[in-house]
C-alpha positions, 0 to 999 in steps of 0.5 A: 893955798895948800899952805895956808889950808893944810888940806891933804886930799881932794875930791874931784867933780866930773872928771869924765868933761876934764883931760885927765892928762891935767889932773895926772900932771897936776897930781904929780906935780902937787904930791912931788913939791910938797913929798906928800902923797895926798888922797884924790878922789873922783867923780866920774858917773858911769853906771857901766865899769868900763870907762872908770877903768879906762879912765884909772889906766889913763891916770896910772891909778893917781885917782880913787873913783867913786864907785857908781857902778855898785851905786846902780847895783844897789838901786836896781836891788831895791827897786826889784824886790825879790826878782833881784839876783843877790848872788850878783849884786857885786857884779861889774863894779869897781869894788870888785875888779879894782877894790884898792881904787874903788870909793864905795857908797849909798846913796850921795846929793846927786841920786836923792829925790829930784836931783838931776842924777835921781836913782836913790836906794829905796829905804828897805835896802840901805842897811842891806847896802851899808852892810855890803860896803861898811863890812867887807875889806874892799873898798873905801865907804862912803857914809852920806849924811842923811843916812845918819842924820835925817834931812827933811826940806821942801824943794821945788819941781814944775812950780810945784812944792815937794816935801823930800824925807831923808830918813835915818837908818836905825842900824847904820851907827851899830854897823860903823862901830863894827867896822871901827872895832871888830870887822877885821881879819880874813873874809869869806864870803858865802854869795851862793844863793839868789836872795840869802847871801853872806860873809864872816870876817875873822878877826885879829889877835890884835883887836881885841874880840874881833870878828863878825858874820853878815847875812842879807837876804832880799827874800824870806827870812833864811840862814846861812851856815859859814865858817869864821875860824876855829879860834871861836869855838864854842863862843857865842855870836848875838845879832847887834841889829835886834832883828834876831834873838838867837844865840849862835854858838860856834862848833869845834871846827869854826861853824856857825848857822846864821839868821835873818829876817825878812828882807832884812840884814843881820850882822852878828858879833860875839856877844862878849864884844857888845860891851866893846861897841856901846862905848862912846869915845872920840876914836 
């Protein structure tokens, strides 16, 4: 099978109702025989933390998990408006204990509407959400398809037809071809307040135009004044989201003060980096 697939990475379904001594020995197994060490990722729904770590300990770290914890951060977000602490919203979550293991995401077919699983993301948050997972170093993103995409059906509950909507979130395409291009180098984060929170990523010499500033806010349009390093002043930094018009130029010792909207995420970039992220390629 593996030779005839040329499959190099598997995604494991409810791993919590399987021995993880099987997939441990079975891992081994596979990875020694063909000297690859392939991707495995799993699925194991807790929305508390301390089984997916005792489940990563069991397996000696053979096995990524989604990250269901953060998934449940990001509904309780959405479905408590500005009462939500986003100072926490990273809080008891894989990302944040085992980033290197942790397979972070929106939403998935489990969560959306009517699904056994149902706890999707109210639509306001997911740029929010896809900001927090797309643009940060830790973590491996996970993007689900009608985030993208759309899907629009008709399903069936108690006999009764329902109409189920899906929709696009207009900022995710910009915010991947951030990540693809510019969302690299150091981070700091600046998550010190309980609706406005923010981070800056640095950049490297060795990706051209490199570096960007995320702001979310949960609560009223705000600003957050963060650093992304001195090699940027006096550069200007533009909101690729359209949601803020202003020009952000960055003082001698690497500052800048950074918008946002209402309820809204804002994700800056040097503006001489625009041109880079319209280019459409097959990367």
């Amino acid at each position: 099978y593996m030779e005839s697939t040329k499959v190099d990475g598997f995604r494991l379904d409810a791993v919590k109702h399987i021995q993880h001594g099987f997939f441990s020995e079975w891992l081994d197994h596979l990875r020694g025989h063909f000297q690859n060490n392939f991707l495995c990722i799993g699925e194991y729904w807790r929305s508390n933390l301390e089984p997916l770590l005792q489940y990563i300990e069991a397996t000696g770290g053979r096995i990524q998990l989604f990250d269901v914890p953060l998934h449940f951060n990001f509904h309780q977000a959405s479905v408590s408006d500005s009462s939500y602490d986003m100072s926490k919203i990273l809080d008891n979550t894989l990302v944040q204990h085992r980033p290197e293991l942790s397979v972070t995401f929106v939403d998935n077919h489990d969560t959306q509407p009517l699904q056994s699983l149902q706890s999707p993301v109210d639509y306001w948050f997911k740029p929010h959400a896809y900001a927090l997972i797309l643009l940060r170093e830790q973590g491996l993103p996970c993007v689900f398809y009608p985030a993208m995409y759309e899907a629009k059906y008709i399903d069936v509950k108690d006999n009764q037809e329902i109409y189920v909507e899906l929709n696009h979130v207009p900022q995710l395409e910009m915010m991947l071809r951030v990540r693809r291009d510019l969302a690299y180098g150091m981070q700091r984060d600046y998550f010190d307040h309980p609706n406005t929170i923010g981070w800056t990523r640095e950049g490297t010499k060795d990706k051209k135009g490199s570096g960007c500033a995320v702001v979310i806010t949960n609560g009223s349009a705000g600003n957050k004044v963060m650093e992304v390093g001195k090699r940027f002043a006096g550069r200007i930094f533009v909101d690729i989201t359209g949601s803020r018009h202003e020009k952000v130029k960055i003082n001698a010792e690497g500052w800048g003060e950074f918008f946002v909207s209402d309820k809204s995420a804002s994700v800056w970039v040097l503006k001489t980096s625009l041109a880079l992220l319209q280019q459409y390629d097959n990367r």
